[in-house]
N, C-alpha and C positions, 0 to 999 in steps of 0.2 A: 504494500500500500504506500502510495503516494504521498506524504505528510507533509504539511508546512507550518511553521511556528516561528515567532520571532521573540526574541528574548526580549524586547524593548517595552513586552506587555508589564512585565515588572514594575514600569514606572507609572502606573497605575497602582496604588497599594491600599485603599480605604483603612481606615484604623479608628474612628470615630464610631462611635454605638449610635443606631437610629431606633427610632420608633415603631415597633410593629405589634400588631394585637394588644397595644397598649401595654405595653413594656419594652423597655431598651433594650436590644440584643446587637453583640457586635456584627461588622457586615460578613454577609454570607458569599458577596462575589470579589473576591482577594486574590494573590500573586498566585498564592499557593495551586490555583486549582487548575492553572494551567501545567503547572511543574507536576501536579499530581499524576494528569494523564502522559503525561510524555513516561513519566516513571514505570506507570501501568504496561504501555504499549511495547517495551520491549520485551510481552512474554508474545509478542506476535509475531512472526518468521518474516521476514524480507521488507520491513519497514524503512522506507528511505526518509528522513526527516532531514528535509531544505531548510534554509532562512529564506523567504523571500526578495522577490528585488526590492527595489524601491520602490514605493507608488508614484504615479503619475498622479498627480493631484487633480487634474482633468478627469479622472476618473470618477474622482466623488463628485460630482457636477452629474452625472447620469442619474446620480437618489437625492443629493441634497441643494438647499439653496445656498447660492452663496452669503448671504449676508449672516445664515448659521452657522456656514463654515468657520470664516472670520469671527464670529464672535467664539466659537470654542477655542480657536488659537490665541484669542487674546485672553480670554475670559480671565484667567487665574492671577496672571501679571497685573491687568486693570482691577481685580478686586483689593487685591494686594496692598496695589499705590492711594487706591479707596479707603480702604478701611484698618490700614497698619498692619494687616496679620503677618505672621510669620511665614517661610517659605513654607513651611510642612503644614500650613492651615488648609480647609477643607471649604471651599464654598459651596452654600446649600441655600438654595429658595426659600424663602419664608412669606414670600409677598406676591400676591398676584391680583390682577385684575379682576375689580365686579363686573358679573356679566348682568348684560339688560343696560348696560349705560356707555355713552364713548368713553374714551379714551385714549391719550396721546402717549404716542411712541414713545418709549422712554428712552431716556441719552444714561443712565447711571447704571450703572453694572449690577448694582442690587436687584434693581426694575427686572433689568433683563435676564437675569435669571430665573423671573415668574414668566416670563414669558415661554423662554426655550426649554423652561424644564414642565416635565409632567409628571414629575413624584417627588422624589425626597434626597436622589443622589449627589454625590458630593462632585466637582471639579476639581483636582486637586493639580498641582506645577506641570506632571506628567500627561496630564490626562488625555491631551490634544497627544502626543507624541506613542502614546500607547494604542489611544482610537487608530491610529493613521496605521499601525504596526498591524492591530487584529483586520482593518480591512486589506492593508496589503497580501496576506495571507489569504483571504477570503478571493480576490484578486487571480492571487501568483494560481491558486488553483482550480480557479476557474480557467486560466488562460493553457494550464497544465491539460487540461481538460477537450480546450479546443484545439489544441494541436496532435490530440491522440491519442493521450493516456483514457483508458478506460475509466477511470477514478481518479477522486484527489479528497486529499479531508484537509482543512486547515482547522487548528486550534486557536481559533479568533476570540479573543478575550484582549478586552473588555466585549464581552459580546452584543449581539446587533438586533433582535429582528423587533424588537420596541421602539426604535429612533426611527423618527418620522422623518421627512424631508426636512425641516425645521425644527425639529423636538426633543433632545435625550428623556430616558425616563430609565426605571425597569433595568438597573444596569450597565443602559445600551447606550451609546454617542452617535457612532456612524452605523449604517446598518449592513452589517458586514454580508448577510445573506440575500440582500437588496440588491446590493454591490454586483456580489458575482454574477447574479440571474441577469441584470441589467446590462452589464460586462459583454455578457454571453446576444443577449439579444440584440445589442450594439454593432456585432458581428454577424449577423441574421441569424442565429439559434432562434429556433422556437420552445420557447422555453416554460418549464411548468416547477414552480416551487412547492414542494411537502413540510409542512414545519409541523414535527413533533416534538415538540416542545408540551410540557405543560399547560402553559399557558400560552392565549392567543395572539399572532404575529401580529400587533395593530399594524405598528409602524409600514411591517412590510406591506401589508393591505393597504395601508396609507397610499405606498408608494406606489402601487399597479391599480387603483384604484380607478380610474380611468384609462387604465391601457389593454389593449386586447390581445397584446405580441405576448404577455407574462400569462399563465395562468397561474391562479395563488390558492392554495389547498391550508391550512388550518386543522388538525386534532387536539382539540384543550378540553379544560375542565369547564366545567360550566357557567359563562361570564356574568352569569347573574349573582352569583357567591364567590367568584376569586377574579383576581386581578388579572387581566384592566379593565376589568370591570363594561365599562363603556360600548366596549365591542366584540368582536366574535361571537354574534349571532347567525342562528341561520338564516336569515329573511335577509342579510347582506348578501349580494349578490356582484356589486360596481354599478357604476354608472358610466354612461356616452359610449364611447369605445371598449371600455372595460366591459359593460353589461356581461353576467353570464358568465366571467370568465375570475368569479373569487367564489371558491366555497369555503365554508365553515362548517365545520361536525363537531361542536360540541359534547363533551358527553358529562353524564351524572358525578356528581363526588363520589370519591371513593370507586370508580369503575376501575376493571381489571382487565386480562387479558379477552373475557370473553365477551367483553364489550367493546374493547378498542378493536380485535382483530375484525368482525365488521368495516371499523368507520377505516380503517386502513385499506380494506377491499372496494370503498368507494371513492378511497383517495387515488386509488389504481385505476378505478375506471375512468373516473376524470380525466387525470393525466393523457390514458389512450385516447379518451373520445376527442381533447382536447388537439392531439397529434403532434406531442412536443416530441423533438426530437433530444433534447437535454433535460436531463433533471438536477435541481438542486434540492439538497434535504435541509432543512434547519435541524440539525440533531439536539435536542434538550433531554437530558437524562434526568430530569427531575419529575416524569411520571413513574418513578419509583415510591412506594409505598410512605417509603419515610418522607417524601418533601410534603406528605397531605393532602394533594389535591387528587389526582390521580392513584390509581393502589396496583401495578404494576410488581411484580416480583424479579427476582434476580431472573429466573430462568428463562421470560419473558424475551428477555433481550435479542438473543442469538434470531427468538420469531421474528422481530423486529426487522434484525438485520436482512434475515431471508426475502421477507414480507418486501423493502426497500430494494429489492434486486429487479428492476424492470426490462433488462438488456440495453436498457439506452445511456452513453455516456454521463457518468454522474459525480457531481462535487456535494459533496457532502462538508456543512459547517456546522461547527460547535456552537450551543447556544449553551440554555443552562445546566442543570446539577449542580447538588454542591454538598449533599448528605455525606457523611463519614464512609467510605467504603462504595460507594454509589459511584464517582466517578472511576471508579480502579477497575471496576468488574464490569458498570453495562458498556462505555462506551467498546473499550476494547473487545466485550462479546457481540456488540449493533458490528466493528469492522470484521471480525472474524468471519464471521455468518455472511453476510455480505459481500466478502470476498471469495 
């Protein structure tokens, strides 16, 4: 297997305790959990792990807008010289706009942080330099991909499929799984994204949301009771040119293998009816039992991996997971199976 990972994710490293379920817990998406998979994956035979090239910054212009781009690169410097913090400070949104009344653009970095953020995550010195790392990856193997490789997985962290065209949230900055399907169709792929993940891809929905070249597939928990709440219903469909071309298969809490392997059989027929000729997977191993939303078992996995075997060239990116033991055993069991 194909692998791509950049060490530069490191300089992303949360260490601030947030708010969840109404109690402080420290953050659950840290350095660590990319070092954890790379650790994992050498019980699997013939793993080639690149560093990516460099990104083309032109690249993220295919998902994001510029004027978001430019503020995550300044973001942390301009809070900085704002507000006195220290380098190792953590900027987090506290402020955002009433809705039902105008509003003027705001010029202050604080503002702007209710703007482009959509939860609670921090920017910290690295964070622009880590985003650009996990999408480069996201990228290198996609382009790994259209030259021939059968496969590619990039280990993109800080991961992506929550960042809107304008929005971090959900862990995510750039949207690393947006990126490479976009990449891809850039080059005429017709192109169909699967994101198994736990929870559902807004962002990435966000971003093919009008477009008919992407098709956008979705298995989460159910957005009525977990996050984000807002979206991943079924009755989304897209609009204009998009129409038709996003599904959503939400399923119950607590659903298992004999509920997802269904919504996974009509993420397959999608796909064919839709007649991509590439796939991308958002891979999220946090429908493992322990993350609560989803009740997925170890053994699950390797189904997973088979299940995701369509014959058609595929890049496979990392989204979540983050349980003790969870990212050691599924992911390397989703490429095992798979391969």
């Amino acid at each position: 297997m194909l692998v791509y990972a950049n060490p530069d994710h490191r300089l992303h490293d949360p260490a601030e305790p947030h708010r969840f379920g109404g109690v402080l817990l420290p953050p659950a998406e840290t350095a660590a959990r990319a070092d954890r998979i790379l650790s994992a994956l050498t019980c699997l035979p013939a793993v080639d792990v690149r560093v990516p090239e460099p990104l083309d910054e032109q690249d993220l212009l295919l998902v994001h807008e510029p004027h978001y781009l430019e503020f995550l690169r300044a973001a942390h410097s301009r809070w900085r010289a704002a507000t006195g913090a220290p380098a190792d400070g953590e900027a987090v949104a506290y402020i955002r706009p009433l809705p039902g009344t105008p509003w003027r653009p705001p010029t202050h970095v604080d503002a702007q942080l209710g703007i482009y953020s959509n939860d609670v995550d921090p920017i910290l010195e690295g964070t622009w330099l880590a985003a650009r790392s996990a999408a480069a990856s996201a990228v290198a193997a996609a382009r790994a991909v259209h030259g021939g490789h059968d496969a590619a997985y990039a280990i993109s962290r800080p991961p992506g499929h929550h960042a809107g065209p304008a929005t971090f949230g959900g862990y995510c900055y750039l949207n690393n799984t947006a990126l490479a399907a976009a990449w891809l169709a850039s080059r005429g792929a017709r192109v169909a994204v699967v994101d198994v993940d736990t929870h559902h891809g807004n962002g990435t929905q966000a971003v093919f949301w009008t477009r008919g070249d992407v098709l956008t597939v979705s298995i989460h928990g159910d957005p009525e009771v977990h996050f984000p709440f807002f979206t991943g219903f079924a009755e989304e469909r897209g609009e204009d040119d998009g129409s038709g071309a996003n599904l959503n298969l939400p399923l119950p809490s607590g659903s298992g293998w004999a509920q997802y392997a269904p919504a996974l059989e009509k993420a397959r027929r999608a796909v064919s009816t839709f007649g991509a000729d590439v796939l991308v997977v958002a891979l999220g191993v946090d429908t493992h039992v322990t993350d609560g939303v989803l009740a997925l078992a170890d053994e699950d996995y390797p189904l997973l991996g088979q299940a995701l075997r369509t014959g058609m060239p595929t890049v496979i990116v990392q989204e979540g997971g983050y349980g003790e033991g969870v990212l050691e055993h599924a992911v390397p069991a989703v490429l095992a199976a798979f391969t």
